[in-house]
N, C-alpha and C positions, 0 to 999 in steps of 0.2 A: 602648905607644902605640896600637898595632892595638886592644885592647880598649878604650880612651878615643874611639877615633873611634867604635867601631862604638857606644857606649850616647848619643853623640851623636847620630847620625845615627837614631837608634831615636824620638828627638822630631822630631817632624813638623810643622810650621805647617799646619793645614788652612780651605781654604776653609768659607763660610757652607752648604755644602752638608751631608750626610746623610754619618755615621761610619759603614759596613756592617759587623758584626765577627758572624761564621758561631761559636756554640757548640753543638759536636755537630748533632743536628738543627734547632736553632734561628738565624733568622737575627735580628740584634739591632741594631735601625738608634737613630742617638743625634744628635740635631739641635737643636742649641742657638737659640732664640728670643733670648733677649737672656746676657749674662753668669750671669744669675740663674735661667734657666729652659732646662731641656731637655726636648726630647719623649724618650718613650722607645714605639718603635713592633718590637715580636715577633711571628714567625710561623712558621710550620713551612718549612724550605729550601726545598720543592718547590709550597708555596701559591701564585698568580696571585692579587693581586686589588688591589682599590683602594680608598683610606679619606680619605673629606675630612671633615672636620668642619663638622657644623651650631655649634658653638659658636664658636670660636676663629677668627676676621677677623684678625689677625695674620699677618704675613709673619715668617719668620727676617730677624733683624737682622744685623747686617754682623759676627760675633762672632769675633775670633781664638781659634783650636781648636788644640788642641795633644795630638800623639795619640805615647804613649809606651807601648809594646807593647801590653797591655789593656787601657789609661787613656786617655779622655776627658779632657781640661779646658777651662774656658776659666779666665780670669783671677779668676773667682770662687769656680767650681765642679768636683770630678771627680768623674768615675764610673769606676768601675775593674770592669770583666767578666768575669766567673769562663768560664774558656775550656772548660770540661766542660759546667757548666749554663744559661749564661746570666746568673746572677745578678748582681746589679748591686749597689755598694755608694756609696753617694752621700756625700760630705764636701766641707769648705769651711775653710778656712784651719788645714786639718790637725788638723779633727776630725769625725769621724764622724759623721753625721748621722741613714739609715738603711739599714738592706739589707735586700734581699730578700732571705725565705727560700727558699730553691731557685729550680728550674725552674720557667716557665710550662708550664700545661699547657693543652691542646685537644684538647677532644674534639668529635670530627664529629658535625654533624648530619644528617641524611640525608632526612628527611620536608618537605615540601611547596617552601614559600619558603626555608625558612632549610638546605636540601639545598647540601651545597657549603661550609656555615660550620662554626664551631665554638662549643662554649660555650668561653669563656675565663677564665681565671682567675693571680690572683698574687698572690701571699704575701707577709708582710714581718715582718721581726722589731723590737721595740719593745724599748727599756730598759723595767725592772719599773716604775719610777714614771711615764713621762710620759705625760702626757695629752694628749687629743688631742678636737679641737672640731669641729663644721661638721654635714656630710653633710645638713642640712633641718631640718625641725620635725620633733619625736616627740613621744607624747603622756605620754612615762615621767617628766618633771620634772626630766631628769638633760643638765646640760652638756657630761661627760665622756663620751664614748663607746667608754673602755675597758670591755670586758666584756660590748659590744652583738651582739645577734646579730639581725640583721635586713632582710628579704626589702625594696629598697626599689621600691617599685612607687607610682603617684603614685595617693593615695586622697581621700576628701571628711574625712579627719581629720588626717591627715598629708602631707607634701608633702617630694620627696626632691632635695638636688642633690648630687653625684656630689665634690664638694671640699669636702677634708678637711685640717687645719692641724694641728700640733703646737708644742709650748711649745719646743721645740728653735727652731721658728724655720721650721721645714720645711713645704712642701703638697704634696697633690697634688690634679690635678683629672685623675681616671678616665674619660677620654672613650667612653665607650658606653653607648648610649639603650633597651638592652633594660632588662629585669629583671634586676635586679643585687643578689647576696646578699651583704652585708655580716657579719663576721665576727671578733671580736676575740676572741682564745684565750689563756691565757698558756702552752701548750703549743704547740699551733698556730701558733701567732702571728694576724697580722694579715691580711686576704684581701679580694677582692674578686673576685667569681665572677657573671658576666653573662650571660644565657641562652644570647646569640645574638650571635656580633661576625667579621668577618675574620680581626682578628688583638687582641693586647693592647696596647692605646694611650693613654697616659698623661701625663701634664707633670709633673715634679718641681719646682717651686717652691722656692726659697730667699732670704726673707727677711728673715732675722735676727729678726722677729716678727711677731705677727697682723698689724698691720698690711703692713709689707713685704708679706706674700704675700698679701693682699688687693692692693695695688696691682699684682703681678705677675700674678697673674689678673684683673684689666682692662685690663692691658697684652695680655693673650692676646683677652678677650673683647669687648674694646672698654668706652669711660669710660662709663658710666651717669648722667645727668644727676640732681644733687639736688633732691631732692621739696622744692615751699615749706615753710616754716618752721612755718606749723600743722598740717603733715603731722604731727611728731613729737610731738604736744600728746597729750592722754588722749582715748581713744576710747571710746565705751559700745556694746557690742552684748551679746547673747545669743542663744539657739538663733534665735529671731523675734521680734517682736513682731508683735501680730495685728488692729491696728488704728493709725487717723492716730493717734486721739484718746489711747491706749496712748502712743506713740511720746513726743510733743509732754506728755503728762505727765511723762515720763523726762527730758526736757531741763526742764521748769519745774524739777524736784526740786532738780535741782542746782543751777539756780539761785537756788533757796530757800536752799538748804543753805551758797553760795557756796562750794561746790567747783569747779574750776576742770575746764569740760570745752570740748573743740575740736571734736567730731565725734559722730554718734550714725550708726548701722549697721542697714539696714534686710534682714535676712535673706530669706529665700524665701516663696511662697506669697503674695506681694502680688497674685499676677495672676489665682488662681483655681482653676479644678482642675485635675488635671492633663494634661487635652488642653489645656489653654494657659498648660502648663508653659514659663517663661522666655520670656512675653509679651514682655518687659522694655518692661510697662507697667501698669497699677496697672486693674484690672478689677474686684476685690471692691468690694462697698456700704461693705464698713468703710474704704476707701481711695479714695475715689469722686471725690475731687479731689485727686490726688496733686499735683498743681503747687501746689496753696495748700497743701497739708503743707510741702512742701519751704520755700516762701516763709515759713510760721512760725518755719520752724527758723531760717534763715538773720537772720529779726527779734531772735533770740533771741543772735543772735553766736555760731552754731555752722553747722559744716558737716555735708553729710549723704552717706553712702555708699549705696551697693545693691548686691547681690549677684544676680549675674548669672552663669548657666552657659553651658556650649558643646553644650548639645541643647534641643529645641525640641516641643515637644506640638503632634499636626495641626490643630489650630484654630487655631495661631497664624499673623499676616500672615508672619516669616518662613520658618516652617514651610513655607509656600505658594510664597516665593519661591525656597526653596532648592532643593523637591523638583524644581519643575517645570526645572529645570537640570542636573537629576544630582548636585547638589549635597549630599546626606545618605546618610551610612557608615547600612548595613542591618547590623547585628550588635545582638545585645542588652544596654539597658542601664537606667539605674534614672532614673524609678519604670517600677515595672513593669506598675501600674493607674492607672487612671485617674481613681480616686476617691482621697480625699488619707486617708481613714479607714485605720486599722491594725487586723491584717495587710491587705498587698493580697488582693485579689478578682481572680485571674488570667485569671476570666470575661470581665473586663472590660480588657481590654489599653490601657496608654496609648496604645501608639505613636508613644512619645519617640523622636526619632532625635539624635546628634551628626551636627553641620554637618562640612565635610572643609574645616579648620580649614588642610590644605597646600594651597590654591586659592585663589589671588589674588581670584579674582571672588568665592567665597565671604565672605572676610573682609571685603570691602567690600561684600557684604550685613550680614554680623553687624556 
């Protein structure tokens, strides 16, 4: 009788609040968002500090917890916590879904800003076949991103987001905004190693498939309104085109051809050289009336895009408006002359700057 009460009483009804469960040096907090999504937030016992997320507008929802020695649940989901390592193993209606391999690790950083943090990093083990989808554009041709090994840092060929889906039914979305090395091993296993974080901070997602855990990650991130319906029509671009008259022959083509196009893409270098780099206004002779360009296209029963950056060459009017405000990051970036000819002529300095893109009053300059 004595031993029937006490493995009762070992389940626990817990509040919408934070599970704190201490392995070895690791503290290991577990906070359910909805039935289907848990944070998983680690850090070393003796760390101070504090982590909100730029991503995630979401409150914990009202979720009955139920906590049975080293087990998480709610009525959908458990994690069960390896009380040596840390390690977490994630299941759902009594089958396994996935676990981490080991310990989180952190290692201190000690030099300038990031003195006081740690890189952080954690592992996971994967069955041999499944697959696993997301993480951004690459430019390798490949869906699967079993067997990727890659630095995700946001570039002008690639573009990186941090959530990542499995044919199991499983996500996660990896919340931290350094540089983050991405790693799939079949010895290894599976990792995720960020330059520079607090602590290691995470949402495990479960839902039953891609979809499900796409709508579980806009339940975290908030609903994303759909693009009209010729959003999703056939688009034409290429590296640029280099003139109106270029442009507006690419749109006749096709309608010669009656192929069916929605959009044509008008790439960089519309505005001139590069002191008035990202005009974002049409200054070359070959584009000299960009307003009757566009109004061609539009006669034509197509829409038309531009591409537009977040730094600015000193000729340009916002260039002017930003600097005279304190408004533009001084750190070096590209182009790096000021003539549009190849290689740059270093003689010749653009003087591109990025706007400070976290500034209210900036943004409503740009």
């Amino acid at each position: 009788m004595l031993t029937a009460l006490s493995c009762i009483a070992a389940a626990v009804v817990i509040s919408a609040s934070p599970v704190q469960i201490q392995a070895g040096q690791t503290v290991v907090k577990l906070e359910f968002f909805t039935p289907q999504t848990v944070r998983v937030v680690k850090a070393p016992a003796d760390h101070v500090y504090e982590k909100q997320s730029l991503v995630v507008i979401a409150q914990p929802a009202n979720v009955n917890v139920v906590r049975s020695g080293n087990t998480v649940s709610s009525e959908v989901l458990s994690v069960k916590v390896d009380p040596k390592s840390g390690a977490l193993t994630f299941s759902a209606k009594g089958r396994t879904l996935l676990r981490e391999k080991g310990a989180a690790t952190f290692e201190p950083r000690t030099e300038g800003s990031d003195a006081g943090k740690f890189r952080v990093s954690q592992s996971f083990t994967l069955t041999k076949d499944e697959a696993i989808y997301g993480l951004g554009t690459f430019q390798n041709g490949k869906m699967n991103r079993r067997g990727e090994h890659k630095l995700m840092e946001q570039s002008n060929l690639e573009d990186f987001q941090n959530v990542l889906q499995s044919v199991k039914g499983w996500g996660i979305f990896w919340d931290n905004y350094s540089r983050t090395q991405f790693d799939d091993d079949p010895v290894k296993g599976m990792s995720f190693s960020s330059e520079v974080g607090q602590c290691v901070d995470y949402y495990f997602m479960y839902g039953g498939s891609a979809d499900g855990v796409i709508a579980q990650m806009r339940t975290l991130s908030g609903d994303v309104p759909m693009f009209p319906l010729w959003t999703y029509g056939y688009w034409q671009c290429k590296e640029r085109y280099k003139s109106a008259a270029e442009l507006l022959s690419v749109v006749d083509k096709y309608r010669e051809l009656q192929v069916p196009l929605d959009g044509i893409i008008q790439d960089w270098q519309y505005w001139g050289s590069n002191y008035l780099w990202n005009a974002m206004d049409f200054l070359t002779e070959d584009y000299a009336d960009g307003e009757r360009m566009i109004s061609e296209v539009h006669k034509r029963n197509a829409h038309f895009m531009i591409s537009i950056w977040a730094s600015f060459g000193p000729k340009t009017k916002a260039y002017r408006q930003l600097d005279e405000k304190g408004l533009l990051f001084d750190f070096e970036t590209w182009p790096q002359s000021g003539l549009t000819f190849w290689p740059p002529r270093m003689d010749y300095p653009s003087g591109v700057r990025v706007y400070d893109a976290f500034s209210p009053e900036a943004r409503d300059i740009y």
